[in-house]
DRENDO-1510 file (C-alpha; in Angstrom, 1 decimal, always signed):
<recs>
REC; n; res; u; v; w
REC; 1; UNK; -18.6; -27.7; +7.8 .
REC; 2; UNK; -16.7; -25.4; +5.3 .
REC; 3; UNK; -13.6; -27.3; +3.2 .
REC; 4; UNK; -11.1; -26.4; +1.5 .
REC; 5; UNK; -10.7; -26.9; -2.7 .
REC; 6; UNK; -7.5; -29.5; -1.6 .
REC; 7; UNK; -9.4; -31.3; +0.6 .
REC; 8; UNK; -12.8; -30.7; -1.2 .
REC; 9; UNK; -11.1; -32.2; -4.7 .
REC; 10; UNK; -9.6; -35.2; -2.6 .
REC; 11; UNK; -12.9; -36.2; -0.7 .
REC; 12; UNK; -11.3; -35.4; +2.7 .
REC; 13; UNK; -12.8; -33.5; +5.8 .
REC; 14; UNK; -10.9; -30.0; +6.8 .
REC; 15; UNK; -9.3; -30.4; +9.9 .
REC; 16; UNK; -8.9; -26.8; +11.7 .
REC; 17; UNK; -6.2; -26.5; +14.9 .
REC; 18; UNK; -8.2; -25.1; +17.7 .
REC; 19; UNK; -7.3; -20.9; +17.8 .
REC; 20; UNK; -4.4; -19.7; +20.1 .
REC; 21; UNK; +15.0; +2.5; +17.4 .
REC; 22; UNK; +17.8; +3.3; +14.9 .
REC; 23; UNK; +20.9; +4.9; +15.6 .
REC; 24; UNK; +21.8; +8.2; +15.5 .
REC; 25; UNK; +23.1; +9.3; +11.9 .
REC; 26; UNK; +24.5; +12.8; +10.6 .
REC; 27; UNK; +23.2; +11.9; +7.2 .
REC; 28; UNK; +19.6; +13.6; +6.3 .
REC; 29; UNK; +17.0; +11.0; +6.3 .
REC; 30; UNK; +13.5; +11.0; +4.3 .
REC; 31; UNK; +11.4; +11.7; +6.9 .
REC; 32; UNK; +12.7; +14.9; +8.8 .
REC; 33; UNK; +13.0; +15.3; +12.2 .
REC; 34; UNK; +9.9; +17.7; +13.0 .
REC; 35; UNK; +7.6; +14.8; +11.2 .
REC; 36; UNK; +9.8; +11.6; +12.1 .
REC; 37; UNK; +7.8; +11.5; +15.9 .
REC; 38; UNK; +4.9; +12.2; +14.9 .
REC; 39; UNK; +4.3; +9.2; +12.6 .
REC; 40; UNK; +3.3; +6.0; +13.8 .
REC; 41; UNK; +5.7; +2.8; +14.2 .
REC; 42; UNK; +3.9; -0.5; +14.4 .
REC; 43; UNK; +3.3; -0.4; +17.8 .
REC; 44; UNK; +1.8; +2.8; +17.6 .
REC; 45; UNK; -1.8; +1.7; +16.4 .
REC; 46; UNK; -2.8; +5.0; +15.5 .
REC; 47; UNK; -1.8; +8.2; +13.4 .
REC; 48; UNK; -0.5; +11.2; +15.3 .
REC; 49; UNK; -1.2; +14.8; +14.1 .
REC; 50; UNK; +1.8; +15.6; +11.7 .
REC; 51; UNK; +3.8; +18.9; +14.5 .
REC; 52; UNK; +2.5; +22.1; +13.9 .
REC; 53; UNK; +6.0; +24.0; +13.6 .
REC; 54; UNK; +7.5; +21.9; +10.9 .
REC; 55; UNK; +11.4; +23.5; +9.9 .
REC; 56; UNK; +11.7; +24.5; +6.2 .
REC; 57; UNK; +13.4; +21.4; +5.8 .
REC; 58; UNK; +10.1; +19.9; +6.3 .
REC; 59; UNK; +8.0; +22.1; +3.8 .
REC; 60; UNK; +10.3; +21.3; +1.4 .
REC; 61; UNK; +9.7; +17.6; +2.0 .
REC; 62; UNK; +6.3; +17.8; +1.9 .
REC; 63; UNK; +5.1; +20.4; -0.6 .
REC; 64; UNK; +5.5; +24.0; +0.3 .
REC; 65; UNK; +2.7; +26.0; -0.8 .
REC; 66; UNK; -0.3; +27.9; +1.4 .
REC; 67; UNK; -2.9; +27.0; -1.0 .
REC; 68; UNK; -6.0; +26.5; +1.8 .
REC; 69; UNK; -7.5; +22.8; +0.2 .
REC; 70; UNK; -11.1; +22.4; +0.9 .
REC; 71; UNK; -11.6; +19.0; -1.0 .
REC; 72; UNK; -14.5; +16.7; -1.5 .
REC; 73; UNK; -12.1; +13.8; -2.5 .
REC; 74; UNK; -12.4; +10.4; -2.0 .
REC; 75; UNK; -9.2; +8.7; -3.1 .
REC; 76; UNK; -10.0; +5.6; -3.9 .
REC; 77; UNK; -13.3; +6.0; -3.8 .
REC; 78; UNK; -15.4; +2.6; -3.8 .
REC; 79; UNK; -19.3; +1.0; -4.4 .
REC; 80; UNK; -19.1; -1.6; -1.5 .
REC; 81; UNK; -21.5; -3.8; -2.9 .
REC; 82; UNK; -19.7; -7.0; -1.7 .
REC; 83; UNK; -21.2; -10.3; -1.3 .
REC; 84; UNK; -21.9; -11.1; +2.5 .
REC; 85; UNK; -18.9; -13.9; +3.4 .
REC; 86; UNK; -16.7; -11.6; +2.4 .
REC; 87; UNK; -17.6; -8.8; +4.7 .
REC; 88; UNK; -17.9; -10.3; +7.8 .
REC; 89; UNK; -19.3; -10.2; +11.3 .
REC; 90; UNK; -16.9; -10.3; +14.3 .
REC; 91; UNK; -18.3; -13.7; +14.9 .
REC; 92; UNK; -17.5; -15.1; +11.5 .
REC; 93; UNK; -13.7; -15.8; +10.9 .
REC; 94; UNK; -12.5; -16.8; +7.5 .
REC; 95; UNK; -13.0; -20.6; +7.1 .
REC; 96; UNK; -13.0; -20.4; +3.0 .
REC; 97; UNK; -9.1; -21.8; +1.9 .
REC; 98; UNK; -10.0; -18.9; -1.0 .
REC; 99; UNK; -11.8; -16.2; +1.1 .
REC; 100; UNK; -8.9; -13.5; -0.8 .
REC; 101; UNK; -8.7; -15.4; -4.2 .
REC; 102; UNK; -12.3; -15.0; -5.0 .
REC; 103; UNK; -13.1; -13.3; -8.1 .
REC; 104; UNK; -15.5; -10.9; -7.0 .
REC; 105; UNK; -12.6; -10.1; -4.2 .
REC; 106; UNK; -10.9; -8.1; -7.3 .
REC; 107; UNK; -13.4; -5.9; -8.2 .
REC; 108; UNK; -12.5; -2.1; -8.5 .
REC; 109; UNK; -15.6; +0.1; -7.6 .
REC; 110; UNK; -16.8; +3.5; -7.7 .
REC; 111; UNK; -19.5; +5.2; -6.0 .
REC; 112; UNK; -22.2; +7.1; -8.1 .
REC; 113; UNK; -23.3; +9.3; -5.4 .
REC; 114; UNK; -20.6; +11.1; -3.6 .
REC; 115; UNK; -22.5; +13.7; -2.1 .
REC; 116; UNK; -22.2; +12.7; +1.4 .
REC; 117; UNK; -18.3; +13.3; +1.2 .
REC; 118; UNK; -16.8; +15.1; +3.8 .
REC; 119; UNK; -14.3; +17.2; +2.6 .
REC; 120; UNK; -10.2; +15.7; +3.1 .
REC; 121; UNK; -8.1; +18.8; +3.9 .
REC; 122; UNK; -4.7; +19.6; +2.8 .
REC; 123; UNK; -3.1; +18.8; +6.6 .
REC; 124; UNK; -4.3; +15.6; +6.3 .
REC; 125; UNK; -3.3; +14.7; +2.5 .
REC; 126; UNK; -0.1; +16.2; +3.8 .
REC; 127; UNK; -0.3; +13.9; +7.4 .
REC; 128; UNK; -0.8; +10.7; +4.9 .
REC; 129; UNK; +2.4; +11.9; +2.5 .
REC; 130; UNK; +4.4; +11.7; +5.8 .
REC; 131; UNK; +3.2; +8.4; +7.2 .
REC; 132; UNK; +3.8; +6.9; +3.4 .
REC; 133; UNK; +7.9; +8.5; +3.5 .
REC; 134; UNK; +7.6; +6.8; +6.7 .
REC; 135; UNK; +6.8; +3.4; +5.5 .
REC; 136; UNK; +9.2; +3.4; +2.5 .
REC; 137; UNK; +12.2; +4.5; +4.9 .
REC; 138; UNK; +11.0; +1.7; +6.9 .
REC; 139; UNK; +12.0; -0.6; +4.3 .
REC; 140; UNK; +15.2; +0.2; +3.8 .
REC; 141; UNK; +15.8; -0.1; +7.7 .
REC; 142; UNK; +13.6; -3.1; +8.4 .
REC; 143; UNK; +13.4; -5.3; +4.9 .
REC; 144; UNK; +9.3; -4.3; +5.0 .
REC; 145; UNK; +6.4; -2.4; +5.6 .
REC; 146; UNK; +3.1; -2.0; +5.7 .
REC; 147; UNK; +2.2; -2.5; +2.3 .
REC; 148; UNK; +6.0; -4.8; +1.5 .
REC; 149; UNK; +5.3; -7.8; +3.3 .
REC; 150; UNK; +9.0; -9.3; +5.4 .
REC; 151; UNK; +8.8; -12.4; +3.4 .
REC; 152; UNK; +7.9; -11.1; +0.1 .
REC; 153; UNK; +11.8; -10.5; -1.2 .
REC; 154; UNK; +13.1; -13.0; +1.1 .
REC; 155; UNK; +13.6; -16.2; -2.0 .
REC; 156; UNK; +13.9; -13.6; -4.8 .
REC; 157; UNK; +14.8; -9.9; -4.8 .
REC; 158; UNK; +15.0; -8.6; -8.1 .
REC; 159; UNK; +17.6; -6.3; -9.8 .
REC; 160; UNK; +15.6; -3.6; -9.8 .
REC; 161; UNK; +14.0; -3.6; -6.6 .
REC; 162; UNK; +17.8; -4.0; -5.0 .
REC; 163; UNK; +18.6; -0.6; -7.6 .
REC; 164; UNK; +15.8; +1.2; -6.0 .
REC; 165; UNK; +16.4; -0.1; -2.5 .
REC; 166; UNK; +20.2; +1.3; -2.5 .
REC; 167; UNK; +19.0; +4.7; -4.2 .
REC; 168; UNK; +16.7; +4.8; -1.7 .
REC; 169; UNK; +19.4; +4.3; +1.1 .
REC; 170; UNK; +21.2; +6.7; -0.5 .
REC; 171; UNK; +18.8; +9.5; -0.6 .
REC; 172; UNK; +18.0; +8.7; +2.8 .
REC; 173; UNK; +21.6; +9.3; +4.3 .
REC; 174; UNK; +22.4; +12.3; +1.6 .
REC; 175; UNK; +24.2; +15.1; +2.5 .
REC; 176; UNK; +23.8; +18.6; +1.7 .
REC; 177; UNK; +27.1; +18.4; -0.2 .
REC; 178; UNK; +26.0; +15.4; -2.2 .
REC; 179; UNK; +21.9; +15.8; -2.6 .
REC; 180; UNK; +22.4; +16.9; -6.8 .
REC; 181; UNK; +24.5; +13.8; -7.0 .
REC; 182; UNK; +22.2; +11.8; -5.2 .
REC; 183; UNK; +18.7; +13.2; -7.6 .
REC; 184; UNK; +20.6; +12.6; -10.7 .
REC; 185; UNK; +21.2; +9.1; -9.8 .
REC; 186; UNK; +17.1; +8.9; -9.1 .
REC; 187; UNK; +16.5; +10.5; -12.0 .
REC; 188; UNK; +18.9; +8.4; -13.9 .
REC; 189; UNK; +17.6; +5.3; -12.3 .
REC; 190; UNK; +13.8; +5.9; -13.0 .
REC; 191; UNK; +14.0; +6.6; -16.4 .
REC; 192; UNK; +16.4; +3.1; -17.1 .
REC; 193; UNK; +13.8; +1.5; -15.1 .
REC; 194; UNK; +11.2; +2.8; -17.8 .
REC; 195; UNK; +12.8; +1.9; -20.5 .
REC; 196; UNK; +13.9; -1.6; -19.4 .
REC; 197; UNK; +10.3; -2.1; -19.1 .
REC; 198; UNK; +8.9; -0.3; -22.6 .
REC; 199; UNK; +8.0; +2.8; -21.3 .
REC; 200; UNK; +8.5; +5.6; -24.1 .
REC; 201; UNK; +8.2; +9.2; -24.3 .
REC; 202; UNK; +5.2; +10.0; -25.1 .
REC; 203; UNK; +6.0; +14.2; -25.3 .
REC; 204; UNK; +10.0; +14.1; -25.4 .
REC; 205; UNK; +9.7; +18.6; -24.9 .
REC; 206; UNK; +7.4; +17.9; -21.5 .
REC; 207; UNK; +9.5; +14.9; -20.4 .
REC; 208; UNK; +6.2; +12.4; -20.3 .
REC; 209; UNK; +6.2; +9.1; -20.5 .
REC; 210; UNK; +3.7; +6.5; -21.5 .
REC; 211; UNK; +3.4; +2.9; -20.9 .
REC; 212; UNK; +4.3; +0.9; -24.0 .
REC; 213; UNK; +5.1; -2.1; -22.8 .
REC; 214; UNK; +3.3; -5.4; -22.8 .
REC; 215; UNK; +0.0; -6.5; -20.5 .
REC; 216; UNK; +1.4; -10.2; -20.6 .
REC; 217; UNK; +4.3; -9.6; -17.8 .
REC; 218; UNK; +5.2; -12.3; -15.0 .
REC; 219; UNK; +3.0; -10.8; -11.9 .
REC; 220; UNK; +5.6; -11.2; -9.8 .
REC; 221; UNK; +7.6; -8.7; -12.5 .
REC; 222; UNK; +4.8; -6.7; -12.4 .
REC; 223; UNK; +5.2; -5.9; -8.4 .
REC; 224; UNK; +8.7; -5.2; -8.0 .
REC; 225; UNK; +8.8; -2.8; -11.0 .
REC; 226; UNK; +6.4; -1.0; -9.1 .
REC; 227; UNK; +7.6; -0.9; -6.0 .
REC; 228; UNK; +11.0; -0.2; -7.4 .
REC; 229; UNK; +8.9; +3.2; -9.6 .
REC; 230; UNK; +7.0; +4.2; -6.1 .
REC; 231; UNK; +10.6; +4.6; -4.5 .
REC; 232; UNK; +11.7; +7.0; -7.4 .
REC; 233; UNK; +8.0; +8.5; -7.4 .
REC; 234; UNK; +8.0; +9.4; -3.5 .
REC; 235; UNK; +11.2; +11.0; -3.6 .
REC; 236; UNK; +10.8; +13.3; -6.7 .
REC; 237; UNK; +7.0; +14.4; -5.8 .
REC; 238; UNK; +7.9; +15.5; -2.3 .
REC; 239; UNK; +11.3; +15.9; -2.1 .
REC; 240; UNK; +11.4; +19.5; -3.3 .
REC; 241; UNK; +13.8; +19.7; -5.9 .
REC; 242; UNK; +12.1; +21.4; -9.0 .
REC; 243; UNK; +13.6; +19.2; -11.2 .
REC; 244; UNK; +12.9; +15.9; -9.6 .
REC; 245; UNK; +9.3; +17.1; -8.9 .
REC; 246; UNK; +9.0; +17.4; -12.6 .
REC; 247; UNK; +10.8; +14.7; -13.8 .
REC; 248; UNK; +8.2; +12.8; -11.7 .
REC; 249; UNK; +5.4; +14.5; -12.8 .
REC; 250; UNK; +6.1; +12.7; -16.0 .
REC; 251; UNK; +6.8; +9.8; -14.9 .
REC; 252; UNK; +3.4; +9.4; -13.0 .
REC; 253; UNK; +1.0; +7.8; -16.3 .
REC; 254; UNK; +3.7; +5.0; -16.3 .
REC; 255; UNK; +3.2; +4.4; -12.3 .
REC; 256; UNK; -0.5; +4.6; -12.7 .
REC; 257; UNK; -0.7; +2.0; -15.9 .
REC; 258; UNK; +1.7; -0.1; -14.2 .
REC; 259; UNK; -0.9; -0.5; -11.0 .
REC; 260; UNK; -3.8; -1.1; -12.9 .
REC; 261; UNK; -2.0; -3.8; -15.3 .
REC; 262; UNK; -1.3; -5.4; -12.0 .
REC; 263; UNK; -4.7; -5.5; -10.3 .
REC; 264; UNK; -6.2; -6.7; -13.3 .
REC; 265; UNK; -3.5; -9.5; -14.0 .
REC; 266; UNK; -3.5; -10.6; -10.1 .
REC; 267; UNK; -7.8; -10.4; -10.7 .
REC; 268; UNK; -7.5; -13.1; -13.7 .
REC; 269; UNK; -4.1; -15.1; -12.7 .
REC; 270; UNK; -5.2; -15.4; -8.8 .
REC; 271; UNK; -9.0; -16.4; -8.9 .
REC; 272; UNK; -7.8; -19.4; -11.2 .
REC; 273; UNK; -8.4; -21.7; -8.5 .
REC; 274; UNK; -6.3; -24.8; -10.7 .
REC; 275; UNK; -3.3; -23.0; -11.5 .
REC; 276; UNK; -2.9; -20.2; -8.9 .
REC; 277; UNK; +0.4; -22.0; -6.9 .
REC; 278; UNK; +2.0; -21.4; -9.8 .
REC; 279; UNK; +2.1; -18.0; -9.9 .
REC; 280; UNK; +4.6; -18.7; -6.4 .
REC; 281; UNK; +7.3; -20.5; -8.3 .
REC; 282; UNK; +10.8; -17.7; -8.7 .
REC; 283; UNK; +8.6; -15.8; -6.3 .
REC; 284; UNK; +8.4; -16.6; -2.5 .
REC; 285; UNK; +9.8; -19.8; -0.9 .
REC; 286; UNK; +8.9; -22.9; -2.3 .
REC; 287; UNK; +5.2; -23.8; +0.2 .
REC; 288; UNK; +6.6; -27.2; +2.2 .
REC; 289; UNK; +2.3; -27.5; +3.1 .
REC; 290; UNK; -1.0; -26.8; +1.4 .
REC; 291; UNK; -1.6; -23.9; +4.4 .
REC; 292; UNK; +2.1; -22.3; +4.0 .
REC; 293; UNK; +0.7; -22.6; +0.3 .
REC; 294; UNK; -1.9; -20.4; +1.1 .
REC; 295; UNK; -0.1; -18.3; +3.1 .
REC; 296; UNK; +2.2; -17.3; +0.5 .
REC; 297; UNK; -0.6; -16.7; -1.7 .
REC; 298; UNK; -2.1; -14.6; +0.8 .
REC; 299; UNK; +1.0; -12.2; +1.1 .
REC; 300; UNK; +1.4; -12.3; -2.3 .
REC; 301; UNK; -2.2; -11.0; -3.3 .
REC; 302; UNK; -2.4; -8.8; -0.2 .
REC; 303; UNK; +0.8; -7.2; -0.8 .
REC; 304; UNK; -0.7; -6.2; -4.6 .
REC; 305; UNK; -3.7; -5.1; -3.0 .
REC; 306; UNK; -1.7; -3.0; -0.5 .
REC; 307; UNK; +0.5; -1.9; -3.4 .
REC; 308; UNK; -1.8; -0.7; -6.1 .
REC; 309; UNK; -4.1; +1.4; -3.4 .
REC; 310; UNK; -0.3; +3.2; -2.3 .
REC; 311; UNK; +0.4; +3.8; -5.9 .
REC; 312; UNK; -2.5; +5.1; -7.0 .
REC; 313; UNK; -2.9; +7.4; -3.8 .
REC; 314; UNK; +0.0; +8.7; -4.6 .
REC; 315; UNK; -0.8; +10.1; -7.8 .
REC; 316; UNK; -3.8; +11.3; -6.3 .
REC; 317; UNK; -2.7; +13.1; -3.8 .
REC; 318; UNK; -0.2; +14.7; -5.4 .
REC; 319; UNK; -2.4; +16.3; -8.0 .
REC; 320; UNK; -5.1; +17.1; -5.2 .
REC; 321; UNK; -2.3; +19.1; -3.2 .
REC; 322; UNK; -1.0; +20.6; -7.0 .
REC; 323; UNK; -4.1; +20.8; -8.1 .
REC; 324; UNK; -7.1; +21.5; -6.4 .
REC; 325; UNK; -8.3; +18.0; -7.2 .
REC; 326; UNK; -8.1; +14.9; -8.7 .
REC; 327; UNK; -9.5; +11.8; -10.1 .
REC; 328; UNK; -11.0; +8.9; -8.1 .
REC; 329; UNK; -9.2; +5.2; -9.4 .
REC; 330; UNK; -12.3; +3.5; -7.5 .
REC; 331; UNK; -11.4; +1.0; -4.6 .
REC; 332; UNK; -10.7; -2.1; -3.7 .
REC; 333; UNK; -10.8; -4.9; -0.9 .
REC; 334; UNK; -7.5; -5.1; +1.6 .
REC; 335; UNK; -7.5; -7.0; +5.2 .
REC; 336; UNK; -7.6; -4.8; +8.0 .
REC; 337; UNK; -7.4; -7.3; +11.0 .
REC; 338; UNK; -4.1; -6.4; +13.1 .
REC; 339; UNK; -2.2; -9.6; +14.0 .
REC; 340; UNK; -2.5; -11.0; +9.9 .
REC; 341; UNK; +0.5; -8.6; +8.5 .
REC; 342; UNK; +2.7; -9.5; +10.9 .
REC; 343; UNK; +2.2; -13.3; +11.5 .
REC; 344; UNK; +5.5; -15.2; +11.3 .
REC; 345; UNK; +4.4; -18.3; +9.9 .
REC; 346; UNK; +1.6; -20.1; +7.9 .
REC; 347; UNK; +0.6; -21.8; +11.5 .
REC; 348; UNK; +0.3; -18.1; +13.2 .
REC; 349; UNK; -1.3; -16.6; +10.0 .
REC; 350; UNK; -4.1; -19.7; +10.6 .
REC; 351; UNK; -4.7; -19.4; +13.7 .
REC; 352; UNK; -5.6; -15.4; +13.3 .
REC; 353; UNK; -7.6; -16.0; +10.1 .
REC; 354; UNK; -9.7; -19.0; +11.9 .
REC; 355; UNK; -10.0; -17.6; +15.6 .
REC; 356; UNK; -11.8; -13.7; +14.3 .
REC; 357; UNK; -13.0; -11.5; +12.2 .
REC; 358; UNK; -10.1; -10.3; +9.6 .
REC; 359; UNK; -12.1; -7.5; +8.1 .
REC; 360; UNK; -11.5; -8.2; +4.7 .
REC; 361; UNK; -13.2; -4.8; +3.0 .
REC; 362; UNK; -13.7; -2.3; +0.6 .
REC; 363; UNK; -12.3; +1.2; +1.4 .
REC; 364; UNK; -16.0; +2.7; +1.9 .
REC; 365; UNK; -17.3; +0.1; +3.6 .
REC; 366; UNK; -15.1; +0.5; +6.8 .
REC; 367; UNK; -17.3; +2.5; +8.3 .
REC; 368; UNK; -18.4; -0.6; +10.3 .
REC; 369; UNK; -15.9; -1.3; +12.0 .
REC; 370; UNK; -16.4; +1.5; +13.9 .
REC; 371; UNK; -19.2; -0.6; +15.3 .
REC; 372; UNK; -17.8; -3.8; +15.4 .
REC; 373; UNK; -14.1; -2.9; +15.9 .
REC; 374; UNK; -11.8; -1.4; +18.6 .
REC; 375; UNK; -9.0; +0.7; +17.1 .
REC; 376; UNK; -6.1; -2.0; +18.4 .
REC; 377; UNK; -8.3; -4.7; +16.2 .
REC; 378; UNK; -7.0; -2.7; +13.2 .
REC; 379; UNK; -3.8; -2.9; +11.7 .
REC; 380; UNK; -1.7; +0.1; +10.6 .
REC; 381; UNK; -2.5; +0.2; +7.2 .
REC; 382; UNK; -5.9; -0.2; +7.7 .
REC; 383; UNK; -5.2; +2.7; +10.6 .
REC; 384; UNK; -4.2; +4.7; +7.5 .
REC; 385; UNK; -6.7; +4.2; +5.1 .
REC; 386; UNK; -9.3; +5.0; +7.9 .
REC; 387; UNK; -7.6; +8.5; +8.4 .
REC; 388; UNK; -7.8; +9.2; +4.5 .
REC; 389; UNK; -11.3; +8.3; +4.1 .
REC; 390; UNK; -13.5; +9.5; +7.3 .
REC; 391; UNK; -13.7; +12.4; +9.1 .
REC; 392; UNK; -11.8; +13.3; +11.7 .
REC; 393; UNK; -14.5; +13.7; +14.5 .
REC; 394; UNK; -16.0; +10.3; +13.8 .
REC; 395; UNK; -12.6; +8.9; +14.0 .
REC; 396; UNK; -11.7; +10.5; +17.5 .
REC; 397; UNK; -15.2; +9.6; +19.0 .
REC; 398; UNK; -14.2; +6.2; +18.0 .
REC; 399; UNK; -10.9; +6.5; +19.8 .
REC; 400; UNK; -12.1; +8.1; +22.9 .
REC; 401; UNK; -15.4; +5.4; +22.8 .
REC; 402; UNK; -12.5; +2.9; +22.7 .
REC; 403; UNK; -10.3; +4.4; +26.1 .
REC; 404; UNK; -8.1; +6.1; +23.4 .
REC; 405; UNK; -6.0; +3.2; +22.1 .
</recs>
């Protein structure tokens, strides 16, 4: 019978319970209105094609070029060389009380051979920029998403996550007459939010900035400075404006050292099995039980798992759609089980981990669940991760296998 460390450290047997639209607004949102029905809400499951006859409004949101992108690229590309009760069977739910803490759970990996790639074309790099505007304007009308978990800024919401969320609202209900006003306070707002945190320009003529601060930041700290950079980020990358765009564009060595200083500090703070609760305290809500403790802990280290594979894909696809191409930041593991994200308590979050499979995996190795999965089974991010990493055929046969859902 599996236990858990409490129980294990106090000589106890583990006792498992059995398994059991926004109003109308003049104001110019992120997401225009030729992409805003074709991206998914929760509900949806899956990723619709982004509508072929998008305004200009729309090019300008996205990136308006006609470059024709033919790109071997994995994103966030990953060696999925993961010991076997972490990857698991549909029969084998998650009975470990540290199944996400583990330290081999935080490894980063790349792929040596890459020749098997399939090639990830410009409509759907642009199809994946729209679903992430999605999500972030989701935020500001919901209080999460995706990859910002509804209890995560529910105890403690930060100064500069509140900055970012009402620039964010603001850019979101802009107005043709106000849209400068509303870029110069992103602008203005990034580049405070830089400083505040060490940043320094690195080549003051080319506006770039490098990451000078510290490696010994709260991890909590660590998160919300990076959401609060990914809100400035998405709007000056895509939002047109050649200015933002390349205010951004030097902004985007901070965002990337920023996400790997917090994978690597969650990696050693989070697999310390004595002193992990700590890392709750001025974070979430104070845990009233040991399984709301590991709840919390869950959202916590799923939400930076969720978080650094957004940031860096960011970059990425930007300079693929820019560029031609870009670098892979390897991959790591995230939970891909519908039904976990959205649980509404500890006892709900349980129940799911204990009653299935939760599909805790690297990027690359979800190509089984193709096998051992139905498309509702998977949650949306997972939805959109799948869509960025295989190809298109595979993933409709899937679908169609599946009755379509």
């Amino acid at each position: 019978m599996p236990s858990c460390a409490r129980c294990a450290d106090r000589g106890r047997s583990c006792v498992y319970p059995p398994s059991r639209s926004r109003a109308a607004s003049s104001s110019r949102p992120l997401l225009s209105d030729a992409l805003r029905g074709s991206v998914p809400r929760v509900d949806d499951g899956l990723l619709a094609e982004v509508a072929g006859n998008t305004s200009s409004r729309t090019a300008n949101l996205i990136l308006a070029d006609d470059i024709m992108l033919d790109l071997a690229f994995p994103l966030m590309d990953s060696d999925f060389t993961t010991p076997s009760p972490l990857i698991q069977t549909p029969s084998a739910p998650a009975t470990r009380g540290d199944w996400f803490l583990a330290p081999e759970t935080w490894r980063i990996s790349h792929r040596v051979d890459t020749s098997a790639d399939l090639p990830i074309d410009k409509a759907t790099m642009k199809k994946y920029v729209a679903v992430l505007q999605s999500w972030f304007e989701r935020w500001v009308t919901t209080g999460s998403n995706p990859f910002i978990h509804p209890c995560l800024y529910s105890a403690n919401s930060p100064a500069c996550v509140q900055v970012a969320y009402a620039t964010l609202a603001s850019y979101i209900h802009r107005t043709p007459a106000n849209t400068d006003t509303v870029l110069q306070i992103v602008e203005n707002r990034s580049n405070d939010l830089l400083r505040e945190n060490g940043a320094v320009l690195d080549r003051v003529g080319a506006e770039e900035w490098a990451d000078g601060g510290e490696q010994d930041v709260d991890l909590f700290a660590q998160l919300t400075r990076l959401h609060a950079l990914m809100v400035y980020q998405i709007i000056g990358l895509f939002d047109g404006d050649i200015r933002s765009r390349h205010v951004a564009e030097g902004h985007m060595a901070v965002q990337d050292s920023w996400a790997g200083k917090l994978f690597h500090s969650a990696a050693k703070a989070l697999s310390n099995t004595h002193a992990v609760a700590t890392h709750l305290v001025g974070c979430l809500p104070t845990p009233s039980t040991y399984s709301q403790q590991q709840w919390y802990l869950w959202i916590l280290s799923e939400s930076i798992r969720r978080t650094r594979l957004v940031a860096v894909s960011l970059s990425r696809v930007f300079s693929a759609l820019q560029q031609r191409w870009a670098a892979c930041p390897g991959g790591v593991m995230y939970t891909n089980r519908s039904g976990l994200w959205n649980a509404a308590s500890a006892t709900e979050w349980e129940k799911q981990c204990l009653g299935r499979n939760v599909a805790f995996l690297q990027r690359f190795a979800c190509a089984r669940l193709f096998d051992d999965a139905e498309p509702a089974d998977i949650d949306e991010f997972g939805t959109a991760m799948l869509d960025m990493t295989f190809d298109e055929e595979l993933l409709e046969k899937w679908r169609d296998r599946s009755g379509g859902l």
